[in-house]
C-alpha positions in Angstrom: -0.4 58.7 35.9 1.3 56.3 38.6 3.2 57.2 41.5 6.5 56.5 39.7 6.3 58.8 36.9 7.0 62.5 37.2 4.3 65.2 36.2 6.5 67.2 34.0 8.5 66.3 31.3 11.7 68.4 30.2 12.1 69.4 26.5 15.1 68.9 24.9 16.4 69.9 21.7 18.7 67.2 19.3 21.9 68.9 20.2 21.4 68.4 24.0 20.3 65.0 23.7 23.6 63.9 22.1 25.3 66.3 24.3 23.9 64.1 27.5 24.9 61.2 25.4 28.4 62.2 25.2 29.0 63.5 28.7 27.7 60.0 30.1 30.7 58.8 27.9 33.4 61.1 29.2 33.2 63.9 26.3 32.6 67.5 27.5 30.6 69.3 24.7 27.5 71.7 24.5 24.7 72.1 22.1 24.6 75.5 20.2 21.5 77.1 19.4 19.9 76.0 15.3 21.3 78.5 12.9 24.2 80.2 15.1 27.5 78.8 13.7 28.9 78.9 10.3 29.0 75.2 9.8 25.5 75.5 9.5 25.0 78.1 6.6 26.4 75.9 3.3 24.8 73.2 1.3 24.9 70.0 2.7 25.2 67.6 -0.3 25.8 68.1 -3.9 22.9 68.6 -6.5 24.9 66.7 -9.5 24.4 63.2 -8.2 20.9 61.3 -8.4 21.4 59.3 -5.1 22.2 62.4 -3.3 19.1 63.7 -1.1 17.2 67.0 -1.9 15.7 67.3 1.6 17.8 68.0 4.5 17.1 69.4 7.5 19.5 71.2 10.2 18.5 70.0 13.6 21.8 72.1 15.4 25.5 71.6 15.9 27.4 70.5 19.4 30.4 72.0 20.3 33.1 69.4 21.3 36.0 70.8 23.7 39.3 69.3 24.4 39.1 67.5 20.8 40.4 67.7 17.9 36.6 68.2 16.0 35.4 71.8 16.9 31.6 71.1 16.1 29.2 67.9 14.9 26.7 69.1 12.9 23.3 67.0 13.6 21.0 66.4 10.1 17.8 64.9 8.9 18.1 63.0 5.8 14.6 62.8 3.9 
């Protein structure tokens, strides 16, 4: 490695990525853990049309204060 680069890296999850994304931007919100809220617990799409996808994955939800959306739930189309 150079001198530049740091020696350890720092893991983040989806939802604290976008979270960093939107607090450079001026929106306070923070990432919930996978599988904690009740956003999270339905189907995502409906299984009666063909162009809908069968595979979807959760990758988290991020709670958005002082907003009128509560949470943004963070999917994997595929």
């Amino acid at each position: 490695m150079h001198d530049e680069e740091p020696d350890t890296f720092v893991y983040k999850t989806w939802p604290e990525k976008f979270s960093d994304m939107l607090g450079e931007i001026g929106v306070d919100s923070e990432a919930k853990e996978i599988g904690t809220d009740d956003v999270e617990l339905g189907d995502y799409y409906s299984r009666y049309f063909a162009q809908t996808p069968r595979m979807v994955t959760n990758r988290g939800c991020i709670g958005v204060k002082d907003s009128n959306i509560d949470v943004v739930q963070i999917i994997q189309k595929g």
